[in-house]
C-alpha atoms as a printed R data frame, in Angstrom:
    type eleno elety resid chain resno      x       y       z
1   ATOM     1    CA   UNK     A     1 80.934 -33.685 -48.594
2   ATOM     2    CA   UNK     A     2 78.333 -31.243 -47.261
3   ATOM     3    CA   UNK     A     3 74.929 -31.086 -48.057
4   ATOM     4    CA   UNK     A     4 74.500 -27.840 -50.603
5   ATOM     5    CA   UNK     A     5 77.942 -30.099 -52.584
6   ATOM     6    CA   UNK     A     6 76.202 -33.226 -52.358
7   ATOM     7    CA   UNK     A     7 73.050 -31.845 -53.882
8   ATOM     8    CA   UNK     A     8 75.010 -29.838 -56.117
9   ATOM     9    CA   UNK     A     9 76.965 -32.504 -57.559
10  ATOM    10    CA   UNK     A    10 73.247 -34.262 -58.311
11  ATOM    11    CA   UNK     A    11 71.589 -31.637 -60.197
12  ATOM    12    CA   UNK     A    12 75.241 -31.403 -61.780
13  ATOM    13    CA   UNK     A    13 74.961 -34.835 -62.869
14  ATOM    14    CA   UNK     A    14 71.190 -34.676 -63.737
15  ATOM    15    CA   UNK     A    15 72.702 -32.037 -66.359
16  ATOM    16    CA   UNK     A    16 75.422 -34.309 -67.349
17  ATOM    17    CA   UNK     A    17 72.783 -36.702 -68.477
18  ATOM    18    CA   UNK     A    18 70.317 -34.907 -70.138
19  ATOM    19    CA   UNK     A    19 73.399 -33.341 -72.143
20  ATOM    20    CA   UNK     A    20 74.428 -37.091 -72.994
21  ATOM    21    CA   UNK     A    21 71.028 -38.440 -73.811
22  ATOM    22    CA   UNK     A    22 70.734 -35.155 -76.476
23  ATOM    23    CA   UNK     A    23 73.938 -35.557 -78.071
24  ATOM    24    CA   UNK     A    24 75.019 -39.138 -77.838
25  ATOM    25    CA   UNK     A    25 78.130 -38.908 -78.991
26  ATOM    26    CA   UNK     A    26 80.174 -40.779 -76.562
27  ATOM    27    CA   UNK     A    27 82.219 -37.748 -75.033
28  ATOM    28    CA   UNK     A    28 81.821 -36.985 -71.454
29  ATOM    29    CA   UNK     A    29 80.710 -33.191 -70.924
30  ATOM    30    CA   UNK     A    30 83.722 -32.044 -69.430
31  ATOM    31    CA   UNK     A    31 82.294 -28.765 -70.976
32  ATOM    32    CA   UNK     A    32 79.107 -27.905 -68.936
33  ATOM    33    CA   UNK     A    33 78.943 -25.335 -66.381
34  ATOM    34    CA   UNK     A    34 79.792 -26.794 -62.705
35  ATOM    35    CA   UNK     A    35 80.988 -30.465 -63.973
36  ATOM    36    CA   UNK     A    36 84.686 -29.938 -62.987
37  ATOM    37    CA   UNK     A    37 83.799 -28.192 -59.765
38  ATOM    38    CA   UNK     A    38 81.490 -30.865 -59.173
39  ATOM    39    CA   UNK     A    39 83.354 -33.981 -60.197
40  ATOM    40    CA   UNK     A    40 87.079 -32.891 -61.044
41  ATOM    41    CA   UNK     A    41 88.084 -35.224 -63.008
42  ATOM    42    CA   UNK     A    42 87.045 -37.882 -65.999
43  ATOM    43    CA   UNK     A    43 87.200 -40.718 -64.026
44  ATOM    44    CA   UNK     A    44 85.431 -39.451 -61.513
45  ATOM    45    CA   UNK     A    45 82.272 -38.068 -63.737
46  ATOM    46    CA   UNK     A    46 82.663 -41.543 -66.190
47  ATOM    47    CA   UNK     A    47 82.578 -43.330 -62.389
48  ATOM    48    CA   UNK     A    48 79.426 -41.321 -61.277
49  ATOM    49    CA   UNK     A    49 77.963 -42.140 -64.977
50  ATOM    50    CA   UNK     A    50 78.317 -46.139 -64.329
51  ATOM    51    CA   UNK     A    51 77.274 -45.993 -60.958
52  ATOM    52    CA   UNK     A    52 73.808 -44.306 -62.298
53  ATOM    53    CA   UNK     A    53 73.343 -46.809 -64.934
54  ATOM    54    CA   UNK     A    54 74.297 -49.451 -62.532
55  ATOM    55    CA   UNK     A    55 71.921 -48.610 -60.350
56  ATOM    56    CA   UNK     A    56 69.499 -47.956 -62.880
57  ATOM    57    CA   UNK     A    57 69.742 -51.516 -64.565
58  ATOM    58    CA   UNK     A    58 69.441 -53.355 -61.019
59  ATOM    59    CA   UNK     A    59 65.677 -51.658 -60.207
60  ATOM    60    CA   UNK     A    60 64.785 -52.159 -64.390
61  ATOM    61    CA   UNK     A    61 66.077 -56.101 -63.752
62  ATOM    62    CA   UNK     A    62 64.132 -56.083 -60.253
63  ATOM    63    CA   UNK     A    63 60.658 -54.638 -61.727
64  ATOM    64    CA   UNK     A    64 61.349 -57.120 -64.946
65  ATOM    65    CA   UNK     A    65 61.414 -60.289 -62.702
66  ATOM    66    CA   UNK     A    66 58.285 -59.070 -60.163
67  ATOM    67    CA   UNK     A    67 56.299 -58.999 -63.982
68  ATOM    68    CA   UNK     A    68 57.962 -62.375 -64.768
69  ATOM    69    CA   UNK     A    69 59.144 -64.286 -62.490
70  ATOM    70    CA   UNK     A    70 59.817 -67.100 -64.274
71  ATOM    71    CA   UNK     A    71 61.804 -66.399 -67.366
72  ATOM    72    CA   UNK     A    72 64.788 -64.686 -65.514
73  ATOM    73    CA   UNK     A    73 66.971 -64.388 -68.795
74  ATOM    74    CA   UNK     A    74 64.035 -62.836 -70.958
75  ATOM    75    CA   UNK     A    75 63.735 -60.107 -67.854
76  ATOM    76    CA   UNK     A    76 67.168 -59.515 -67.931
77  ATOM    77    CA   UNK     A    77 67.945 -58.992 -71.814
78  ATOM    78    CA   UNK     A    78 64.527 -56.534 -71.345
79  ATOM    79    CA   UNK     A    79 65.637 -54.457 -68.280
80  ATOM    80    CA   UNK     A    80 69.092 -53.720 -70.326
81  ATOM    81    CA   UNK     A    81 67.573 -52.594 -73.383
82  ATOM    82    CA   UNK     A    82 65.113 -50.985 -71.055
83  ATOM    83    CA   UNK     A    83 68.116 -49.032 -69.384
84  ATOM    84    CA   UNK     A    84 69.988 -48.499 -72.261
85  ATOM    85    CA   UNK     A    85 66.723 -46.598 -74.111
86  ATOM    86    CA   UNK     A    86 66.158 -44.638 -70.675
87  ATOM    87    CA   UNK     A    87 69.960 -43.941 -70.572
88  ATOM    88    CA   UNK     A    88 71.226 -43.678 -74.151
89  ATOM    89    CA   UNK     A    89 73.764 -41.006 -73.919
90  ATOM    90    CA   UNK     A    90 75.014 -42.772 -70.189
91  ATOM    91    CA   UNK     A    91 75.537 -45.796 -72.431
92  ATOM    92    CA   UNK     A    92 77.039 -44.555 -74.709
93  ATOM    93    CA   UNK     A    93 79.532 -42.516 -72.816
94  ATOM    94    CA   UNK     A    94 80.324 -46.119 -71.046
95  ATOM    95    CA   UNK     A    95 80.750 -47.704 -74.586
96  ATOM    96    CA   UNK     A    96 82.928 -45.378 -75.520
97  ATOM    97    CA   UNK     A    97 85.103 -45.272 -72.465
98  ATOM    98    CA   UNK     A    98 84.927 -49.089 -72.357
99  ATOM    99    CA   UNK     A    99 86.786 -49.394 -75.985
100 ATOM   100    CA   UNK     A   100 88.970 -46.295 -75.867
101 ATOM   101    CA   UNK     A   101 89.564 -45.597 -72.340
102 ATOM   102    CA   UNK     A   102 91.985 -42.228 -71.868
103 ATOM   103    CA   UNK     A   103 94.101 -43.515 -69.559
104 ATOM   104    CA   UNK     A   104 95.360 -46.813 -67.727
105 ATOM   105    CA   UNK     A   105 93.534 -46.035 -64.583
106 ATOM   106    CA   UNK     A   106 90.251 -45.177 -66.603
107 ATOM   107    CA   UNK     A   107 91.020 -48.857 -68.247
108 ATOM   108    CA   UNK     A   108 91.099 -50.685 -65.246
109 ATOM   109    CA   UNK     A   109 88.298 -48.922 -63.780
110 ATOM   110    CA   UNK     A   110 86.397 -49.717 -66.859
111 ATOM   111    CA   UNK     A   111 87.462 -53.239 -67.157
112 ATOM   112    CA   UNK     A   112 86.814 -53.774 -63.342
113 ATOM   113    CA   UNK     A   113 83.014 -52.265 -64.108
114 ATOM   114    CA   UNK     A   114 82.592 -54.456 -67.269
115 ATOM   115    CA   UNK     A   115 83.307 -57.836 -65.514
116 ATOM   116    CA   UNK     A   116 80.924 -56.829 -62.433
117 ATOM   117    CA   UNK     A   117 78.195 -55.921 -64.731
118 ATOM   118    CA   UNK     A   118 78.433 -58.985 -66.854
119 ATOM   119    CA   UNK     A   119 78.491 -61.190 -63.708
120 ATOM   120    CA   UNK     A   120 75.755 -59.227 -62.118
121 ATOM   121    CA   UNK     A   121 73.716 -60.030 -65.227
122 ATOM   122    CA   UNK     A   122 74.222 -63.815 -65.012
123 ATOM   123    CA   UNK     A   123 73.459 -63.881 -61.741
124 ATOM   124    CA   UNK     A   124 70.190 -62.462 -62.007
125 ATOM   125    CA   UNK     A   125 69.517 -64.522 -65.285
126 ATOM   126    CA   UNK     A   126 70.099 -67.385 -62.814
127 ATOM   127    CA   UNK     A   127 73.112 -68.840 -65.015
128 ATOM   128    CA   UNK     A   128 76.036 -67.800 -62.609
129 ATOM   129    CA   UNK     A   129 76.691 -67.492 -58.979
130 ATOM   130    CA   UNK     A   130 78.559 -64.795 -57.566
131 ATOM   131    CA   UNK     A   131 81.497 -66.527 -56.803
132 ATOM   132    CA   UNK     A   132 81.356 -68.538 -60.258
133 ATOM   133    CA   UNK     A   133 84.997 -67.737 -62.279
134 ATOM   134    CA   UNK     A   134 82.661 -67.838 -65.682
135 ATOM   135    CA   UNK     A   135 79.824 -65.558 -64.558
136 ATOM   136    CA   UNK     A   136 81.104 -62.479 -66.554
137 ATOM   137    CA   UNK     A   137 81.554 -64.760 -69.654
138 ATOM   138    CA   UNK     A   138 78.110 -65.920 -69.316
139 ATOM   139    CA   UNK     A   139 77.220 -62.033 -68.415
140 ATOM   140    CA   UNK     A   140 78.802 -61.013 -71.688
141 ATOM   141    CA   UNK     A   141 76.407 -63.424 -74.067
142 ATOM   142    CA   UNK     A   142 72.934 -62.350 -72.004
143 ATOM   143    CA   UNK     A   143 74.930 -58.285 -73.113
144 ATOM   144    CA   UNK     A   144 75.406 -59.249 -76.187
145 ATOM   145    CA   UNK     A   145 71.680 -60.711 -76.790
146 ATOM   146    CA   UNK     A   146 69.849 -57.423 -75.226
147 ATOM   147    CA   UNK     A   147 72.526 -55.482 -77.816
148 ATOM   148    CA   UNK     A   148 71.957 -57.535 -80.817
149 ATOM   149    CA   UNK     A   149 68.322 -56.313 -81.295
150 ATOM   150    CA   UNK     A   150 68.662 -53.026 -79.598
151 ATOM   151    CA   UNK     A   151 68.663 -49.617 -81.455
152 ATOM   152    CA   UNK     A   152 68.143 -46.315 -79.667
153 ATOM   153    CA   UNK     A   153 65.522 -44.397 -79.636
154 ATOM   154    CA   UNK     A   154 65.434 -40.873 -81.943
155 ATOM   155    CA   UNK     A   155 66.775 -38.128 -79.801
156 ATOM   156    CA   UNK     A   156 63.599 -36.219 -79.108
157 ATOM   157    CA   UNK     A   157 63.624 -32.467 -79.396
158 ATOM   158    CA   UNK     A   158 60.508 -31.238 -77.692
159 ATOM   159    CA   UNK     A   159 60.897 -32.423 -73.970
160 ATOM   160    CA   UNK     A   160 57.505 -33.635 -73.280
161 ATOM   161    CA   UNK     A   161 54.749 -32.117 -70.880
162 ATOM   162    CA   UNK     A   162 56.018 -32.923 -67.155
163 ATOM   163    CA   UNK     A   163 53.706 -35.460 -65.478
164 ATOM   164    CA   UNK     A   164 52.280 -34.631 -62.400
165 ATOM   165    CA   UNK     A   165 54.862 -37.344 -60.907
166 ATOM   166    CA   UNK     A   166 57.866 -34.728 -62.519
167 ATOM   167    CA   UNK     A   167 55.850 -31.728 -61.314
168 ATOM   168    CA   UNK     A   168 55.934 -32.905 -57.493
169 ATOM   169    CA   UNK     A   169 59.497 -34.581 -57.758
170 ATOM   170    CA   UNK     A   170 60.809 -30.998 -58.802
171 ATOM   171    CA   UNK     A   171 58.352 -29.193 -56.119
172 ATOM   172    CA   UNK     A   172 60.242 -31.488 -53.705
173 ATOM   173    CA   UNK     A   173 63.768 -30.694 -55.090
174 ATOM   174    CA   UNK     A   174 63.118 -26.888 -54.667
């Protein structure tokens, strides 16, 4: 992948989200300008999608426990509904995709992402090790906690005024 696709494929996906967070309606935006170029396939853009949230969720659990050190489960249950309110239309695609996957190889892609995740999360509640069999059990009750009380937020329809920290990331970009 060169450069100009690798960058492209990023501003692609910034797209992607900012078109999920405003509809949340589960569907992956197959429909924008530059996704298939940029991703070809479902799988592929729903892969790219988890990946982000993912990635996401392990710096919101890592900030949580430098706050809190202490109460490992209370930082993880925050970091998710943390992620999940920064990331509503990522999540939701994932949801979606988790419970009515289009194919077999987007199932077992999804199911292989679900049982990571849920381990992940017990791990860093300090209730699992990695190589523990239960972990993504355990991982599933510390999801279901952060979900029980989580709602999103109202889809805002005025973006807000760019910080200064937006202004000099997108100065940077360009």
């Amino acid at each position: 992948m060169t450069w100009n696709s690798y960058r492209h494929r990023g501003e692609t996906l910034r797209r992607v989200i900012a078109s999920a967070d405003l509809r949340r309606d589960g569907r992956l935006p197959m429909d924008l300008e530059g996704v298939a170029e940029a991703f070809g396939s479902e799988l592929d853009l729903l892969g790219a999608l988890q990946l982000r949230w993912h990635t996401r969720l392990a710096g919101r659990i890592e900030r949580e426990l430098v706050e809190d050190p202490m109460d490992l489960e209370r930082a993880v249950i925050a970091a998710w509904r943390a992620t999940a309110d920064e990331l509503p239309g990522v999540r939701a695609i994932v949801d979606q995709h988790r419970e009515h996957p289009l194919d077999e190889e987007m199932a077992a892609a999804m199911t292989r992402a679900e049982v990571k995740e849920r381990a992940f999360l017990a791990v860093m509640a300090g209730r699992a090790s990695a190589s523990d069999a239960g972990a993504a059990r355990v991982g599933a009750r510390l999801e279901a906690a952060a979900r029980a009380d989580w709602r999103p937020q109202p889809v805002r329809l005025q973006p807000e005024r760019p910080t200064l920290l937006h202004r000099l990331r997108a100065a940077l970009a360009a």
